[in-house]
N, CA, C and O atoms as CSV, one atom per row, in Angstrom:
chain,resi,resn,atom,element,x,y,z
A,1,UNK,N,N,8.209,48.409,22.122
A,1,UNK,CA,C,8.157,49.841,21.941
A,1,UNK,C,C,6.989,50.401,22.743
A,1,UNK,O,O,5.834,49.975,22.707
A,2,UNK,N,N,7.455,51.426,23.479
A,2,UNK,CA,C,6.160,52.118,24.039
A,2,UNK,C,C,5.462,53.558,23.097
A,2,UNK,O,O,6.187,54.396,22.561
A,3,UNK,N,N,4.641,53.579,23.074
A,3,UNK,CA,C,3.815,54.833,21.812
A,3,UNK,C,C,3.154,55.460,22.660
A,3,UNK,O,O,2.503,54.860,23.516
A,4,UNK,N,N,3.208,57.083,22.563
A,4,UNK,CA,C,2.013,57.646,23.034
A,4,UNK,C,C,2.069,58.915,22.220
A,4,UNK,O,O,3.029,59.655,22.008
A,5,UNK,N,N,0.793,58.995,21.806
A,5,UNK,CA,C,0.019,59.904,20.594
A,5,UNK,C,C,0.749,59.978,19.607
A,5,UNK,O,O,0.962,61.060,19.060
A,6,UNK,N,N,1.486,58.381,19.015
A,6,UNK,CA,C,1.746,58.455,18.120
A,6,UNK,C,C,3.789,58.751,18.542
A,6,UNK,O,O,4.714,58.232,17.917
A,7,UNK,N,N,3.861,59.291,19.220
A,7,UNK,CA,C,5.597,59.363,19.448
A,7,UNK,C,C,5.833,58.081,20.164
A,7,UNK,O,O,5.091,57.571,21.003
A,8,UNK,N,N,7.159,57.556,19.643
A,8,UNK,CA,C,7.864,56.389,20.424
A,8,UNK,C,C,8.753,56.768,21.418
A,8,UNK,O,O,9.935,57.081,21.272
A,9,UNK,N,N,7.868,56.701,22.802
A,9,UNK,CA,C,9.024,57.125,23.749
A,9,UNK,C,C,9.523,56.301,24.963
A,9,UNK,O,O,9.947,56.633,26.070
A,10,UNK,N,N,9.324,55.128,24.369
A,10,UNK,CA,C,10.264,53.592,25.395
A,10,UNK,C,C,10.653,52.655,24.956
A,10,UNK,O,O,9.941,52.376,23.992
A,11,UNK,N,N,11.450,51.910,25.099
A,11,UNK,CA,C,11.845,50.454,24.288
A,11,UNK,C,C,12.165,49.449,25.166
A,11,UNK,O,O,11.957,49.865,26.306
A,12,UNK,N,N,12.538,48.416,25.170
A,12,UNK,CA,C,12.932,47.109,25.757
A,12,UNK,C,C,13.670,46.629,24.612
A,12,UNK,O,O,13.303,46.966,23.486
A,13,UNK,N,N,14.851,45.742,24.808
A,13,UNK,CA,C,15.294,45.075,23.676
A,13,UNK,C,C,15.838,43.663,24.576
A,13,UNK,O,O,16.423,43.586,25.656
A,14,UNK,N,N,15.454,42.811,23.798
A,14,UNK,CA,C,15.323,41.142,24.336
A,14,UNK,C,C,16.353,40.351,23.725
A,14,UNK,O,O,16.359,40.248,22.498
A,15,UNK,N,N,17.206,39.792,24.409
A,15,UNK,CA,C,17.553,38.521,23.503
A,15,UNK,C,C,17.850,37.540,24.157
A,15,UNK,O,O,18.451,37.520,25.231
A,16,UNK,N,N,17.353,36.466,23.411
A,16,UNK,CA,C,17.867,34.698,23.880
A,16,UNK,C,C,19.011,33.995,24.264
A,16,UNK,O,O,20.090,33.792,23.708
A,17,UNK,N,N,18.523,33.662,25.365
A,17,UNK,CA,C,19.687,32.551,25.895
A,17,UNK,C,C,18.976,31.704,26.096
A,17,UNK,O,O,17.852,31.810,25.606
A,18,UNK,N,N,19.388,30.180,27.105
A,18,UNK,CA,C,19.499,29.330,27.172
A,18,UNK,C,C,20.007,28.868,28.307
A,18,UNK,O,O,21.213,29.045,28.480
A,19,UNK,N,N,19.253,28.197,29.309
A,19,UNK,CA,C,19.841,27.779,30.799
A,19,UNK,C,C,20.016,26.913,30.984
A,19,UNK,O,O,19.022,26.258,31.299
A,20,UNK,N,N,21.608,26.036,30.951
A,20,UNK,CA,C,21.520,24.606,30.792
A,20,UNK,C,C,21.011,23.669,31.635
A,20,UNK,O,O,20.847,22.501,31.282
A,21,UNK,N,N,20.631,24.260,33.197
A,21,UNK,CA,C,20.541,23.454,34.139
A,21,UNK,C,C,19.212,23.477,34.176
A,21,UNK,O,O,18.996,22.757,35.151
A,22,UNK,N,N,17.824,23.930,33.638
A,22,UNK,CA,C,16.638,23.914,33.320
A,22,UNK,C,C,16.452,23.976,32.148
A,22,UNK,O,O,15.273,24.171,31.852
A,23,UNK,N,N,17.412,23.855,31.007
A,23,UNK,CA,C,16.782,23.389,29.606
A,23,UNK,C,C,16.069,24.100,29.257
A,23,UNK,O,O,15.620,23.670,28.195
A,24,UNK,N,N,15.588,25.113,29.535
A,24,UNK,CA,C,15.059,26.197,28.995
A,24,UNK,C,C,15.416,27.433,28.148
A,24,UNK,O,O,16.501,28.008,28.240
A,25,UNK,N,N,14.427,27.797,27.318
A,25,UNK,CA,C,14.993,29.393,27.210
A,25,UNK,C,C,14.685,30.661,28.213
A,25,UNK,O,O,13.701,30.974,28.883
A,26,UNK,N,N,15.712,31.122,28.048
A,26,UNK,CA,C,16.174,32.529,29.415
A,26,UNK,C,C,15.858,33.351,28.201
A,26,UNK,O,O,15.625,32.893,27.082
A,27,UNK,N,N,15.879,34.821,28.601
A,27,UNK,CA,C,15.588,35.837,27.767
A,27,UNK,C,C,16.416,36.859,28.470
A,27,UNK,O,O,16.108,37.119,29.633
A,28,UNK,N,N,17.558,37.552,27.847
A,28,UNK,CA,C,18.373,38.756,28.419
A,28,UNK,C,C,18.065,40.186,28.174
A,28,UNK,O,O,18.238,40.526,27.003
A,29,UNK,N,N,17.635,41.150,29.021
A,29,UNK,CA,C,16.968,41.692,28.842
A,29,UNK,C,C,18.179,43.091,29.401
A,29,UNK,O,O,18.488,43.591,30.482
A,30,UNK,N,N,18.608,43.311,27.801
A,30,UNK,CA,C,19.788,44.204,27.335
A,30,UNK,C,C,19.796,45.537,27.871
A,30,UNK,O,O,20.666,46.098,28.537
A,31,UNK,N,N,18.248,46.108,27.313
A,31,UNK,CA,C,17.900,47.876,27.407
A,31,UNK,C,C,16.840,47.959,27.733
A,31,UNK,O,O,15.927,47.293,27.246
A,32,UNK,N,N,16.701,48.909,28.756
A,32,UNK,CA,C,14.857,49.349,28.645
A,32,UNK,C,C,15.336,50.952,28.744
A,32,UNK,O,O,16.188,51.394,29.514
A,33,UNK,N,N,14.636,51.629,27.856
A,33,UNK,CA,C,14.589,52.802,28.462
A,33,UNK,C,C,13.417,53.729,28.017
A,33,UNK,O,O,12.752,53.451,27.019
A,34,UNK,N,N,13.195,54.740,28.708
A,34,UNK,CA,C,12.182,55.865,28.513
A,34,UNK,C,C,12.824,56.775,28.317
A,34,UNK,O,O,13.867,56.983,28.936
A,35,UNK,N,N,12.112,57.961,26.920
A,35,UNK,CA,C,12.208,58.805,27.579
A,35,UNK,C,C,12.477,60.147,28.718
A,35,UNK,O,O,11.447,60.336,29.366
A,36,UNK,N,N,13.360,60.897,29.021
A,36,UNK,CA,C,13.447,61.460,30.779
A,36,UNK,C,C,12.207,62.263,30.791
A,36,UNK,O,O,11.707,62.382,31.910
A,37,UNK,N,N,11.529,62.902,29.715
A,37,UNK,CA,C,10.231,63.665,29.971
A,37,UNK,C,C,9.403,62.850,30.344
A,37,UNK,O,O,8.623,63.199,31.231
A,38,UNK,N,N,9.298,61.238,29.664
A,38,UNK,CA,C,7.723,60.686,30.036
A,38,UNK,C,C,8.378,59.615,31.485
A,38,UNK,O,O,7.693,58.648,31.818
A,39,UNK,N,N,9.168,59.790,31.931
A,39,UNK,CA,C,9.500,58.718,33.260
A,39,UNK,C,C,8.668,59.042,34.319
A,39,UNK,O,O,7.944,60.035,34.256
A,40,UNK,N,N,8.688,58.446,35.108
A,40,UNK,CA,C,7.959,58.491,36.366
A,40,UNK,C,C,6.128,58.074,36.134
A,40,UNK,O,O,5.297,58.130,37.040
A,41,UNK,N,N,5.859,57.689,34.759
A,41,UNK,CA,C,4.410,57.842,35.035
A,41,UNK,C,C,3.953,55.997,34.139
A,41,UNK,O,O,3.171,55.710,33.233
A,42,UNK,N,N,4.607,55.423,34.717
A,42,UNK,CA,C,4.504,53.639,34.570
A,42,UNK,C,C,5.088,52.983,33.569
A,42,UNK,O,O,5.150,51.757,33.475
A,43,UNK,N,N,5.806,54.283,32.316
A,43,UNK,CA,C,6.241,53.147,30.816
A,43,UNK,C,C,6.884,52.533,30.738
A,43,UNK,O,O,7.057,51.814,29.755
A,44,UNK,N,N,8.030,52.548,32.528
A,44,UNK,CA,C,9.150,51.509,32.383
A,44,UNK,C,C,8.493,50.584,32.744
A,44,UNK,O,O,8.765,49.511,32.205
A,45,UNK,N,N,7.174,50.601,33.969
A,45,UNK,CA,C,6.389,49.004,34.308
A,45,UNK,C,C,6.085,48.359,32.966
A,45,UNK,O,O,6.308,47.204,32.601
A,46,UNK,N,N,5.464,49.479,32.247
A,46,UNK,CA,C,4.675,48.444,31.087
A,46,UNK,C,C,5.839,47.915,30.290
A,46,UNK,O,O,5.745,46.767,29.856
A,47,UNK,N,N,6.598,48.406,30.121
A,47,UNK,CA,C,7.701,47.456,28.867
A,47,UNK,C,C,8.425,46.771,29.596
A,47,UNK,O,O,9.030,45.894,28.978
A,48,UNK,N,N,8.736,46.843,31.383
A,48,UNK,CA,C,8.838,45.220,31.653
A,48,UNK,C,C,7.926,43.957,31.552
A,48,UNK,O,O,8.256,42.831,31.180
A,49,UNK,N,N,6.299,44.543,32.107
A,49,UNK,CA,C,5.505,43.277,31.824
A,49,UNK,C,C,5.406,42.628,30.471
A,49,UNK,O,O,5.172,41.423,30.373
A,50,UNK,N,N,5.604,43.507,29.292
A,50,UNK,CA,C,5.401,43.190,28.157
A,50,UNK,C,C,6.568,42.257,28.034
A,50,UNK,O,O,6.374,41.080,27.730
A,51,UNK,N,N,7.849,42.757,28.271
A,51,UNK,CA,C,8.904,41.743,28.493
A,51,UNK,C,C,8.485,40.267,29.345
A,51,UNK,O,O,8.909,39.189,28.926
A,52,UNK,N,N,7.617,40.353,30.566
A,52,UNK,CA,C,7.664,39.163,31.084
A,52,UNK,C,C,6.282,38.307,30.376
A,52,UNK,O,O,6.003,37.126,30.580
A,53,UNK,N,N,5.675,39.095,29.666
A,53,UNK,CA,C,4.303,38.296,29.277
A,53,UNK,C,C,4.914,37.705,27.803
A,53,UNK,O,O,4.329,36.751,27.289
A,54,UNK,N,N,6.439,38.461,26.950
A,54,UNK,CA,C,6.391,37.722,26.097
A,54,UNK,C,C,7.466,36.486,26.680
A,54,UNK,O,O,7.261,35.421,26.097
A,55,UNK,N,N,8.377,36.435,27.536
A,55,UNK,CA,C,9.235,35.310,27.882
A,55,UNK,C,C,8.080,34.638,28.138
A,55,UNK,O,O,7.973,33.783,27.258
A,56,UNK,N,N,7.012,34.575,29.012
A,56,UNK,CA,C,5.965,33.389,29.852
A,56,UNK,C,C,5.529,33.176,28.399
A,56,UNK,O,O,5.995,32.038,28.358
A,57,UNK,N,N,5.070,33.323,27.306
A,57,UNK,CA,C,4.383,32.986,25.993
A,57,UNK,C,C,5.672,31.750,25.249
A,57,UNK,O,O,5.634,30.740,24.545
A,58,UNK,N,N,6.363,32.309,25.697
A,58,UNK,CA,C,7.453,31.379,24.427
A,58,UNK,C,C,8.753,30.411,25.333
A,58,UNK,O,O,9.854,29.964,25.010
A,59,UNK,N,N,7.798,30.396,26.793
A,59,UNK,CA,C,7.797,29.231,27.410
A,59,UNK,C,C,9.131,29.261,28.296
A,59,UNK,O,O,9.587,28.265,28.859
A,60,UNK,N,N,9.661,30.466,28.339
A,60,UNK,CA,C,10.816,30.531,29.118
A,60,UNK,C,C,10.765,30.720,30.583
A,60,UNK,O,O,9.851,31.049,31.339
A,61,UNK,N,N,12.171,30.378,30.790
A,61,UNK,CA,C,12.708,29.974,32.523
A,61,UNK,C,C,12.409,31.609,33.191
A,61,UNK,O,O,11.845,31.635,34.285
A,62,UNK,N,N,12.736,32.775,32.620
A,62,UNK,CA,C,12.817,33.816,33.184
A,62,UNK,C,C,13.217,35.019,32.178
A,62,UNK,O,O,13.360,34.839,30.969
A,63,UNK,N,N,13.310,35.728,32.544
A,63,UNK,CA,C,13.901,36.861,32.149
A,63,UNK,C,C,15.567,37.776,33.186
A,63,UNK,O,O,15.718,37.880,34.404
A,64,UNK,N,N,16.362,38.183,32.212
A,64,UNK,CA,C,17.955,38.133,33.595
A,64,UNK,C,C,17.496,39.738,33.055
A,64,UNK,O,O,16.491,40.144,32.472
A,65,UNK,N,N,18.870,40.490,33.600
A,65,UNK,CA,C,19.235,41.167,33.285
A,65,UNK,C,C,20.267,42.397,34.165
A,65,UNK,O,O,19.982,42.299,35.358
A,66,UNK,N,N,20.763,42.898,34.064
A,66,UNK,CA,C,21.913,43.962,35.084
A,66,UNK,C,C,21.888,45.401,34.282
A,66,UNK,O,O,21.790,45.839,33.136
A,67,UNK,N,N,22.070,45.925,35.879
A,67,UNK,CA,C,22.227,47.502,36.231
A,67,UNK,C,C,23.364,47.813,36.324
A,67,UNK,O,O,24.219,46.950,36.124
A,68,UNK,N,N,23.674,48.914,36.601
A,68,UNK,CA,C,24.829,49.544,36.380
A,68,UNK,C,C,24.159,50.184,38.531
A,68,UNK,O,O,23.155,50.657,39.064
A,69,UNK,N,N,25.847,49.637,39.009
A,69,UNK,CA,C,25.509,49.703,40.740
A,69,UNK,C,C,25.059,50.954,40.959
A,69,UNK,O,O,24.241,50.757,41.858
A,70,UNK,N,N,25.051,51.961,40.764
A,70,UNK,CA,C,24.375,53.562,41.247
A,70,UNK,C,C,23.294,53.751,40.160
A,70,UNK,O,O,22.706,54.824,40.297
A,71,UNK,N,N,22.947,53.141,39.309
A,71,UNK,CA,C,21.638,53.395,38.961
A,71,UNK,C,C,20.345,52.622,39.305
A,71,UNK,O,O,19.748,51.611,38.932
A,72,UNK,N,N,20.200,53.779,40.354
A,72,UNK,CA,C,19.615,53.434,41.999
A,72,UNK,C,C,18.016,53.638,41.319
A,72,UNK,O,O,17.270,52.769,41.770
A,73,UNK,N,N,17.397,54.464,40.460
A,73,UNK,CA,C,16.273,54.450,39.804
A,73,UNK,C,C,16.039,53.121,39.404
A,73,UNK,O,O,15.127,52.549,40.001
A,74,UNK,N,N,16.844,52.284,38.247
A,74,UNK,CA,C,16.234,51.570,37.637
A,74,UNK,C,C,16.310,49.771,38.806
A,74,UNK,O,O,15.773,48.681,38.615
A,75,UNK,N,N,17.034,50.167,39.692
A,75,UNK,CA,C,17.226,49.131,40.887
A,75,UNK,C,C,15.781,48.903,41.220
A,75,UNK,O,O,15.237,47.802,41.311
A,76,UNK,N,N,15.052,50.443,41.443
A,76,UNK,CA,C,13.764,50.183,42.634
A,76,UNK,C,C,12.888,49.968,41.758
A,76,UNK,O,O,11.842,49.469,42.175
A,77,UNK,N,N,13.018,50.317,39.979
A,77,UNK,CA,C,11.876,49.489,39.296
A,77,UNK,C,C,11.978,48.087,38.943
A,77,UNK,O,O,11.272,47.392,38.212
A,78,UNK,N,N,12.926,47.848,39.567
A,78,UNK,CA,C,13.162,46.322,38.789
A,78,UNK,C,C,12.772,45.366,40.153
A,78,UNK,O,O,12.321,44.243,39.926
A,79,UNK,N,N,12.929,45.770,41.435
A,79,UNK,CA,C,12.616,45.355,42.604
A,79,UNK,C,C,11.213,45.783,42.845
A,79,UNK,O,O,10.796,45.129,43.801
A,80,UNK,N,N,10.460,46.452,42.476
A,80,UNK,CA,C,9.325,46.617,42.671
A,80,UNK,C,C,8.136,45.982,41.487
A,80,UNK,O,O,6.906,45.990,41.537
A,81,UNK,N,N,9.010,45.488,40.518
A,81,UNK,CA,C,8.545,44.992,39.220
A,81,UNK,C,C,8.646,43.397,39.640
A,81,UNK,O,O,8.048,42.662,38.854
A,82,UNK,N,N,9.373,42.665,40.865
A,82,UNK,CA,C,9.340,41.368,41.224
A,82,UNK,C,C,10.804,41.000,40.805
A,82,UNK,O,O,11.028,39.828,41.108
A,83,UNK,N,N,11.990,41.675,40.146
A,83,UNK,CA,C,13.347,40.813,39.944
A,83,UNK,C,C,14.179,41.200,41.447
A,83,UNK,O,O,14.142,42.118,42.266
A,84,UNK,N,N,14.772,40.194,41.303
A,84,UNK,CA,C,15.591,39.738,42.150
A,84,UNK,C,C,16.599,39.986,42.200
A,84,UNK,O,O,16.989,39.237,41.305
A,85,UNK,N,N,17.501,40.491,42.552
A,85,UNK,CA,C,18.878,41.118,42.453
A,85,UNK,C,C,19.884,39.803,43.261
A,85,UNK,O,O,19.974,39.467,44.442
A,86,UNK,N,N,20.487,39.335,42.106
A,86,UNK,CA,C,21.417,38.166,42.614
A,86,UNK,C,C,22.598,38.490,43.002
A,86,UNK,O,O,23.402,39.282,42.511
A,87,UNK,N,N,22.683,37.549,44.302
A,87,UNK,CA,C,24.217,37.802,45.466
A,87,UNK,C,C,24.893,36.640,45.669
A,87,UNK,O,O,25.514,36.400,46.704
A,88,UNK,N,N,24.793,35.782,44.583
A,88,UNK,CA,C,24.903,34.596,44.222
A,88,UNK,C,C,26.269,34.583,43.645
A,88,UNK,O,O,27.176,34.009,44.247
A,89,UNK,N,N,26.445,35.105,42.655
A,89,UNK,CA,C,28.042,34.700,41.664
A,89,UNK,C,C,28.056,36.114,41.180
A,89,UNK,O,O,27.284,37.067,41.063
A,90,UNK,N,N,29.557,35.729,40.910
A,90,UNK,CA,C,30.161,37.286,40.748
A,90,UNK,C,C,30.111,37.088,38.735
A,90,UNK,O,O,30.042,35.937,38.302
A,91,UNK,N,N,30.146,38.064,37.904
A,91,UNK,CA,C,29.922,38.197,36.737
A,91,UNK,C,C,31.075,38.818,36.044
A,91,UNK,O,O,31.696,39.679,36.667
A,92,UNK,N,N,31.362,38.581,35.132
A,92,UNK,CA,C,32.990,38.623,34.573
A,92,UNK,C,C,32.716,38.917,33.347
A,92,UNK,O,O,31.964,38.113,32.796
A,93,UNK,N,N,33.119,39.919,32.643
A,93,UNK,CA,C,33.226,40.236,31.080
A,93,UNK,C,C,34.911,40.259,30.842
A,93,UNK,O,O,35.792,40.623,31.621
A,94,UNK,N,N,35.000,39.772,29.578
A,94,UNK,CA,C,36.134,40.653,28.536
A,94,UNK,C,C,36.266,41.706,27.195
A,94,UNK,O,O,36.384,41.518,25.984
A,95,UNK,N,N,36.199,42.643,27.871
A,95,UNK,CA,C,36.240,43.690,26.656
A,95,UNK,C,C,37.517,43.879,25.924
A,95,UNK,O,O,38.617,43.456,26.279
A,96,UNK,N,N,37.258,44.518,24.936
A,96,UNK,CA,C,38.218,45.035,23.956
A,96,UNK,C,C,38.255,46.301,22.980
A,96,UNK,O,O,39.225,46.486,22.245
């Protein structure tokens, strides 16, 4: 959660996986969001590092996570925050 003067105006929400080919725990990293009044002034940096300082604490491989392709904002914080945008394998859901 991000706080300022007392209002909650950011979140991150985390959850566990598991990478079989490093035996590790991965951490999926679901939601981040701010605020649209308080954006632009670092709260999405800080609730990613907080995200990567708690995966590095509890000993995990990384942290994943996906954008939605035209949300071209949260692309250049996540590339400027050090993730990597994989061109590796294509990703497949089934909804219902």
């Amino acid at each position: 959660m991000a706080v300022e003067e007392g209002e909650y105006i950011g979140f991150t929400q985390l959850y566990p996986s598991f990478s079989s080919i490093s035996m590790k725990e991965l951490w999926i990293l679901n939601d981040l969001f701010v605020q649209k009044a308080k954006r632009g002034a670092g709260t999405g940096k800080k609730l990613l590092e907080a995200a990567k300082e708690f995966a590095l604490e509890n000993g995990a491989k990384g942290v994943k996570l996906q954008t939605e392709i035209d949300n071209l904002s949260a692309q250049r914080l996540y590339a400027e925050n050090g993730y990597l945008r994989d061109n590796r394998y294509f990703h497949y859901e089934l909804t219902f």
